[in-house]
C-alpha positions as a Markdown table, in Angstrom:
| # | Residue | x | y | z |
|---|---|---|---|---|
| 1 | Unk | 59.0 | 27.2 | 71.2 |
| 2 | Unk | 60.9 | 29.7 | 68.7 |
| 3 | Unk | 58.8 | 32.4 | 66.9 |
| 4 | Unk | 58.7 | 32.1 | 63.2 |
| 5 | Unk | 59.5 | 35.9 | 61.6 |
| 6 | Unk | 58.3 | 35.8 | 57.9 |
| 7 | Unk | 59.4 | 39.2 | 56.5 |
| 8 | Unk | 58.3 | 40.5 | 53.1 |
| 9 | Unk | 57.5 | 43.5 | 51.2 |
| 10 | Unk | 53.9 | 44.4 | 51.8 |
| 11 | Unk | 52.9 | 43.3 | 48.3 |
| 12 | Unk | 49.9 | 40.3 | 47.3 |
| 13 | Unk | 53.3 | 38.5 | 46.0 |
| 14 | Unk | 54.5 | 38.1 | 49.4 |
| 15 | Unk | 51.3 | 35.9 | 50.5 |
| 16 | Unk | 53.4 | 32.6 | 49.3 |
| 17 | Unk | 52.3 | 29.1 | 49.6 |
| 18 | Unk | 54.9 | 29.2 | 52.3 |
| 19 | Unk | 53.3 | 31.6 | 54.1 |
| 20 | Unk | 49.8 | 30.1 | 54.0 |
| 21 | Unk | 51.4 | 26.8 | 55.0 |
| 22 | Unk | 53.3 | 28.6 | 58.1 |
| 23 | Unk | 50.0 | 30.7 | 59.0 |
| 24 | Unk | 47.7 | 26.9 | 58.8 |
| 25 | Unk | 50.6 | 25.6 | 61.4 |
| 26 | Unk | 50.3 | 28.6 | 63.9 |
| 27 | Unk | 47.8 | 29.3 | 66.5 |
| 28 | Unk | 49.3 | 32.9 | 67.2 |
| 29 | Unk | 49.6 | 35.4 | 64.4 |
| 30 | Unk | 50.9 | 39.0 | 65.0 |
| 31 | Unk | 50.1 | 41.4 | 62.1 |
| 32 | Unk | 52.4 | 44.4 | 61.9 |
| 33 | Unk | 50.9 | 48.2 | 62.4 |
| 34 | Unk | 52.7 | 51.2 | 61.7 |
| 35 | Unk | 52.1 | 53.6 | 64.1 |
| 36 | Unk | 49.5 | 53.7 | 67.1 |
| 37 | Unk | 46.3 | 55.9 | 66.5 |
| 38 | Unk | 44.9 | 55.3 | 70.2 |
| 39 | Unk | 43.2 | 52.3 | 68.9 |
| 40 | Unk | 45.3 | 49.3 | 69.2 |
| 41 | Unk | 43.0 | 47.3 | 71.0 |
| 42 | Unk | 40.0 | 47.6 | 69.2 |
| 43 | Unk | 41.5 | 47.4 | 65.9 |
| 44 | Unk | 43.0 | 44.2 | 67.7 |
| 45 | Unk | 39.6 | 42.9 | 68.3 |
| 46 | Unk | 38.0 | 44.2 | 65.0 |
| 47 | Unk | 40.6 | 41.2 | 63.3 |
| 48 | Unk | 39.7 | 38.8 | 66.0 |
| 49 | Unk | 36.4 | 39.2 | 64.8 |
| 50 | Unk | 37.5 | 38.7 | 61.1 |
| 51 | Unk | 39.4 | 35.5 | 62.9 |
| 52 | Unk | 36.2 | 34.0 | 63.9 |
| 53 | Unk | 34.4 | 34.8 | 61.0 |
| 54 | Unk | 31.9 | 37.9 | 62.3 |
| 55 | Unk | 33.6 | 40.4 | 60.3 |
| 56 | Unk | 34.4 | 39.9 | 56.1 |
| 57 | Unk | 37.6 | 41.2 | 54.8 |
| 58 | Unk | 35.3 | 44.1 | 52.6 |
| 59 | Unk | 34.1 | 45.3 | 56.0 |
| 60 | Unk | 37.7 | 46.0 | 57.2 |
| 61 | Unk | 38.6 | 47.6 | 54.0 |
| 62 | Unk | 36.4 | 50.1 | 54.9 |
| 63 | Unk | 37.7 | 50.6 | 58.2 |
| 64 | Unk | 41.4 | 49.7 | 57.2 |
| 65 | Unk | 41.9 | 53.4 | 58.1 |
| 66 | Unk | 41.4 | 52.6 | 61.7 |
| 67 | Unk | 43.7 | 49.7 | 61.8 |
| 68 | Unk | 46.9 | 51.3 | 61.0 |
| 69 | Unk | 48.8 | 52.3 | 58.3 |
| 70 | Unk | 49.2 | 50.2 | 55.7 |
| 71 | Unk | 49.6 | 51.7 | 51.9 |
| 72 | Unk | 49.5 | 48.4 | 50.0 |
| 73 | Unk | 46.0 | 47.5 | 49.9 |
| 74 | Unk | 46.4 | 44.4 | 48.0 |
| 75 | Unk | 48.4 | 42.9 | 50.2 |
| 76 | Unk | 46.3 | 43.6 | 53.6 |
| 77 | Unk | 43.4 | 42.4 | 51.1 |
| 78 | Unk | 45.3 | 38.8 | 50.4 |
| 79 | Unk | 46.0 | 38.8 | 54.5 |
| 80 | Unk | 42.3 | 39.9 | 56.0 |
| 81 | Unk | 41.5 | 36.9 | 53.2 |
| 82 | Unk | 43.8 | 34.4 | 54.9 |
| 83 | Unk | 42.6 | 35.7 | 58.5 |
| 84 | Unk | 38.8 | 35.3 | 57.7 |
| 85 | Unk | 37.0 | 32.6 | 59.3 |
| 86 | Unk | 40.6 | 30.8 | 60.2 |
| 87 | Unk | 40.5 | 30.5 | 64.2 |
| 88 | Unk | 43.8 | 32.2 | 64.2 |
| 89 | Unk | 44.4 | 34.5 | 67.6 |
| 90 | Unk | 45.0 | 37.8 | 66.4 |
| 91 | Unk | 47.8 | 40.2 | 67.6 |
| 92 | Unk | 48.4 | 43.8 | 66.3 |
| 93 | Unk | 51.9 | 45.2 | 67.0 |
| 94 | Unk | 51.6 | 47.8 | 69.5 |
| 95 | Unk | 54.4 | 50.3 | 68.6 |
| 96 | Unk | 55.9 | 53.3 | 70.9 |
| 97 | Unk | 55.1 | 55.8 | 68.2 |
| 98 | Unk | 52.3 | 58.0 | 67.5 |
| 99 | Unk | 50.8 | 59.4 | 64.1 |
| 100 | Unk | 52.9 | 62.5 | 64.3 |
| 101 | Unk | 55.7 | 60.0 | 64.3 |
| 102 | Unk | 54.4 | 57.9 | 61.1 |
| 103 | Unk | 53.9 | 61.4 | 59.2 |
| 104 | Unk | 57.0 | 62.9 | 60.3 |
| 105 | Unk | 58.7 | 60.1 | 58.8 |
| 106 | Unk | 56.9 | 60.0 | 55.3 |
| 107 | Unk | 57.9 | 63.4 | 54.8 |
| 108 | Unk | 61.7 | 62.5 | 55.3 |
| 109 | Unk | 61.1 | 59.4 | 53.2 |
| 110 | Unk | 59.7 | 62.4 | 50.4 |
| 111 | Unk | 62.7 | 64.9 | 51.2 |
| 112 | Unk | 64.6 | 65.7 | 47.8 |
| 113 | Unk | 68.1 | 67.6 | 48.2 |
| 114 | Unk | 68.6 | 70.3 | 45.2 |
| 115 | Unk | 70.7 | 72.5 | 44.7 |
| 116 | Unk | 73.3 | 71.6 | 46.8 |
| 117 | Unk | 77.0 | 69.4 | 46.6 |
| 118 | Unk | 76.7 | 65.6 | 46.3 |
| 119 | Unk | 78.7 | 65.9 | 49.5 |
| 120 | Unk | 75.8 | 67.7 | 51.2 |
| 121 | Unk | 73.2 | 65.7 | 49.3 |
| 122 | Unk | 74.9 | 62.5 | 51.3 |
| 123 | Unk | 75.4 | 64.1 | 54.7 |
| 124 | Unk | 71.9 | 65.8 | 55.0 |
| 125 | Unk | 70.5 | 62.1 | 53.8 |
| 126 | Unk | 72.7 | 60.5 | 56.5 |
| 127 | Unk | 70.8 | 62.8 | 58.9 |
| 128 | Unk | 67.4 | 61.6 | 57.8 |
| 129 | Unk | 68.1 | 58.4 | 57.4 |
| 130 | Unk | 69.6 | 58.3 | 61.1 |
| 131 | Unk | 66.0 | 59.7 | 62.0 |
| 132 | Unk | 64.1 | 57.1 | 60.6 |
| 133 | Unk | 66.3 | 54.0 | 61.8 |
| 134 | Unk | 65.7 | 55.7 | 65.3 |
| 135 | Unk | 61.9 | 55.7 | 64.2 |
| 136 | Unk | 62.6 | 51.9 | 63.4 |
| 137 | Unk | 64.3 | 50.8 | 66.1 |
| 138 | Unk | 62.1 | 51.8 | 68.6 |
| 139 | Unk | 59.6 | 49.9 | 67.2 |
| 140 | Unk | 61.4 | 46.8 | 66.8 |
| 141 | Unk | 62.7 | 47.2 | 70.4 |
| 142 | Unk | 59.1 | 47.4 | 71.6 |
| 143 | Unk | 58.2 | 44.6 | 69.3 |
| 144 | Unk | 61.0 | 42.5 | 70.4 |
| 145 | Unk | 59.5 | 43.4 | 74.2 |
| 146 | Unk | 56.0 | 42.5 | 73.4 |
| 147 | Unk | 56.7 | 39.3 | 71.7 |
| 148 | Unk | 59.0 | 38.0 | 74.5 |
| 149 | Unk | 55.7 | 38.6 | 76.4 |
| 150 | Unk | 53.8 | 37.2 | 74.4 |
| 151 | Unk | 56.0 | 34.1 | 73.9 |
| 152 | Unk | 56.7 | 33.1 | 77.6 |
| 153 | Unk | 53.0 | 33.5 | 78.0 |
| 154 | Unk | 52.4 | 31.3 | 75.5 |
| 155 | Unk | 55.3 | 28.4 | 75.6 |
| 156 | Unk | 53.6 | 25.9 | 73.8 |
| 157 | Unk | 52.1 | 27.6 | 70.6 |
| 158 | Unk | 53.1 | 28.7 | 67.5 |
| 159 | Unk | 53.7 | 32.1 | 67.0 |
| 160 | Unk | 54.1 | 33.6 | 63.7 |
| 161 | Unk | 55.0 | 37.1 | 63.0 |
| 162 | Unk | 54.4 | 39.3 | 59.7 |
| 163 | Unk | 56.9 | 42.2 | 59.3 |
| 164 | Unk | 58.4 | 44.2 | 56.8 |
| 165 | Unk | 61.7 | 42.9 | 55.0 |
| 166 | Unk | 63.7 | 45.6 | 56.1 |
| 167 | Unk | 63.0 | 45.4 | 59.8 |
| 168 | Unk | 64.9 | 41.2 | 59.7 |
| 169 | Unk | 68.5 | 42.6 | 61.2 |
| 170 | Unk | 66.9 | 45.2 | 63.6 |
| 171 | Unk | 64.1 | 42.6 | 64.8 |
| 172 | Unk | 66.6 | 39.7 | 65.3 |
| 173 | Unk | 69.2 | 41.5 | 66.6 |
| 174 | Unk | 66.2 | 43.3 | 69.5 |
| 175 | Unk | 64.9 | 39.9 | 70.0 |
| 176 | Unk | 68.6 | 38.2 | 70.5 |
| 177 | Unk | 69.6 | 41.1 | 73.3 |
| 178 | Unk | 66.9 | 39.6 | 74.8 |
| 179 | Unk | 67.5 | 36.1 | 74.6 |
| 180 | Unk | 64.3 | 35.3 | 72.4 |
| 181 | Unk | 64.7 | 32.4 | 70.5 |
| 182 | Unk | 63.2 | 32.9 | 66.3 |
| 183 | Unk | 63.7 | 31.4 | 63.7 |
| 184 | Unk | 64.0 | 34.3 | 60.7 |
| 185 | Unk | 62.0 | 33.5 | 57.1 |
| 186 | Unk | 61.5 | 35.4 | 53.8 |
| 187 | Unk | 58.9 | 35.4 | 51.4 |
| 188 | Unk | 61.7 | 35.0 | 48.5 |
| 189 | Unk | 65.6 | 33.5 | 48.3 |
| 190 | Unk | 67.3 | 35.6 | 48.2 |
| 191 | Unk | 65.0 | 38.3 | 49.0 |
| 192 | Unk | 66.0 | 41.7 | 47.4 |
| 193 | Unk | 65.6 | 45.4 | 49.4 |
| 194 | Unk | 65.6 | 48.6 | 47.9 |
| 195 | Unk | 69.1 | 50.2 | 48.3 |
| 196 | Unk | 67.8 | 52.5 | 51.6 |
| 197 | Unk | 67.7 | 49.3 | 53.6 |
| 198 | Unk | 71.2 | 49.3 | 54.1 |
| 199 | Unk | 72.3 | 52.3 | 55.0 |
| 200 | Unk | 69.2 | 52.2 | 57.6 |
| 201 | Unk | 70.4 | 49.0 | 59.0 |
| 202 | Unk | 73.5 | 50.4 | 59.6 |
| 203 | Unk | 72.3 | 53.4 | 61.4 |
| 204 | Unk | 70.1 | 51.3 | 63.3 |
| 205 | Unk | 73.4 | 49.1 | 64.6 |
| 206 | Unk | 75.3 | 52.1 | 65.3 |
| 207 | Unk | 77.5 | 51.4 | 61.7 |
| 208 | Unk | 78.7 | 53.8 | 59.4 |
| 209 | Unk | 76.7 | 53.4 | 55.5 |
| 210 | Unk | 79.5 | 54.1 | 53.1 |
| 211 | Unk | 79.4 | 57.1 | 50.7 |
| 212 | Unk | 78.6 | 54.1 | 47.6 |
| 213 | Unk | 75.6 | 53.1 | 50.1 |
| 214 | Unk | 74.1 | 56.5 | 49.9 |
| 215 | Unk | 74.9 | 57.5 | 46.4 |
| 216 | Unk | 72.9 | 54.0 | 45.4 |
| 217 | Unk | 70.2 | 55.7 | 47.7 |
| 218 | Unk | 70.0 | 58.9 | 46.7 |
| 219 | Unk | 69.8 | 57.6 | 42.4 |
| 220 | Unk | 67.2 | 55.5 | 44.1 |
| 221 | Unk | 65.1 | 57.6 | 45.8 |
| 222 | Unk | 64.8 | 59.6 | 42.7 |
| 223 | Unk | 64.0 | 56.5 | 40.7 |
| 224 | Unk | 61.1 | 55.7 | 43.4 |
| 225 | Unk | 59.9 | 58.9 | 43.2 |
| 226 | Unk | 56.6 | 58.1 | 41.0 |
| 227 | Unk | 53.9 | 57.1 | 42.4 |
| 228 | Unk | 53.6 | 54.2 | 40.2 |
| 229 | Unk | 56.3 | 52.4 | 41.3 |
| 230 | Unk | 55.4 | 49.2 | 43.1 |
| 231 | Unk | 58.1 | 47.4 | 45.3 |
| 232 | Unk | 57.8 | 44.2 | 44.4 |
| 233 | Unk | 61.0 | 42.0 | 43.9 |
| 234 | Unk | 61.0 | 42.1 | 39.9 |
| 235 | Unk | 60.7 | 45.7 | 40.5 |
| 236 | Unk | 63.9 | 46.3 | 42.8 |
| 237 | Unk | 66.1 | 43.8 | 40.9 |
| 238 | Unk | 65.3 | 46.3 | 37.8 |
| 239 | Unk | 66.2 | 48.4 | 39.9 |
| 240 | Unk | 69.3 | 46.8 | 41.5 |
| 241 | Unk | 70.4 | 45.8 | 37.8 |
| 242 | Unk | 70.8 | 49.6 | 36.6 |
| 243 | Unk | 71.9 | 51.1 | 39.7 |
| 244 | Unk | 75.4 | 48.4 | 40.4 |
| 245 | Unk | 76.2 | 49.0 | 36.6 |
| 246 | Unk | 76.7 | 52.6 | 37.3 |
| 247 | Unk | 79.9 | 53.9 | 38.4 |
| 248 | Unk | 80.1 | 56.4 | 41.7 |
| 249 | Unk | 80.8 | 58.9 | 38.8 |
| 250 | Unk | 77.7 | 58.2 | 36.8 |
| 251 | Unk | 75.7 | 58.4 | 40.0 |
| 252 | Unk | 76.7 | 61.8 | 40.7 |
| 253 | Unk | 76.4 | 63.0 | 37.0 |
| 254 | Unk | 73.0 | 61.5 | 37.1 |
| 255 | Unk | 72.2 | 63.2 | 40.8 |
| 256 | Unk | 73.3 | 66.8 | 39.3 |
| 257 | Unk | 71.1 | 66.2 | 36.1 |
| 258 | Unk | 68.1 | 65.2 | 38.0 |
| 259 | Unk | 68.3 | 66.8 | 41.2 |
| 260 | Unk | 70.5 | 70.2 | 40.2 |
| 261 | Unk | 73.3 | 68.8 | 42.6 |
| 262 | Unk | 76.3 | 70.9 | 42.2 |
């Protein structure tokens, strides 16, 4: 039987009916997780327990810490809320990476480029960018891997998986080398990915992100920048909107202006 990939941002809007109606249909549910903290297994059995109703979703929000990274706490709050007291079998991703990995990458995610061309502003955030798709792709690899597992042990139930929207190319494409068969959702039509996505697809396939791609990212990154910014999808289409009705020009006038690009 096909796996069903819902992807979405990690926001409370991404808890649809169409999710809810996919998660009553499953028996199988694997929740994504970040990074392993040497805990996978109890953290696995800690929503199991929320599964069969022992546990209530306040009690993991005070142990969210110990069940991977997650900075969206409204959404993990709408998800614990549709694990509780469901039946649901429980699986946490179990990713190749460690938390040195996850912080590593949070600071390239942070990384500014002053006072330097737009030229170099685009090649050093072509290097990050390539470090973080690698970051990605191993875990989708691994992912792909365990849910292979997973499904031939399991021929004859529904498996749904929760991931991130920008992990849908990387995921498909890991689980497809494999010969997985999935059928690919999304929490919105058509659903809308910060500008970053791209490029970091790209990488991850071995492509080339154009020099548009990562002048789109860069305005972007400095856009994203406050910690009040939320990515929901009326959020990034804002964001979308102003970003395509600048020129290359504008976006590198802008870059020098906020940034001190040269």
């Amino acid at each position: 039987m096909p796996l069903t990939l819902y992807f979405s941002s990690h926001e409370a809007e991404a808890v649809t009916a169409s999710l809810r109606e996919l998660f009553r249909e499953s028996e199988i549910v694997l929740v994504e997780n970040s990074f392993t903290d040497g805990a996978d297994d109890l953290n696995e059995n800690l929503l199991n327990e929320l599964s069969q109703g022992r546990l209530l979703p306040d009690d993991l929000r005070e142990i969210s810490s110990r069940i991977g990274y997650q900075p969206f706490p409204a959404f993990d709050h709408e998800l614990n809320s549709m694990i509780h007291r469901s039946g649901k079998t429980i699986v946490l991703e179990h990713p190749p990476v460690g938390v040195g990995d996850a912080l590593k990458y949070e600071m390239l995610m942070r990384q500014q480029f002053g006072n330097t061309p737009v030229n170099e502003a685009c090649r050093q955030l072509t290097e990050n960018l390539a470090k973080r798709a690698d970051y990605e792709k191993k875990r989708d690899d691994a992912l792909a891997r365990q849910l292979t597992s997973l499904n031939r042990r399991h021929p004859d139930s529904n498996i749904l998986v929760i991931r991130g929207q920008a992990h849908q190319r990387s995921l498909g494409n890991a689980l497809a080398a494999l010969g997985t068969p999935a059928r690919s959702l999304t929490s919105h039509k058509p659903m809308l990915t910060l500008f970053e996505t791209e490029p970091m697809q790209k990488l991850i396939a071995g492509e080339k992100p154009s020099r548009r791609e990562l002048l789109a990212t860069l305005v972007e990154q400095v856009e994203t920048r406050t910690p009040i910014f939320r990515p929901t999808q009326a959020n990034i289409g804002t964001l979308r909107n102003l970003i395509d009705g600048m020129s290359d020009r504008q976006c590198e006038e802008y870059l020098k202006k906020k940034l001190n690009l040269t």
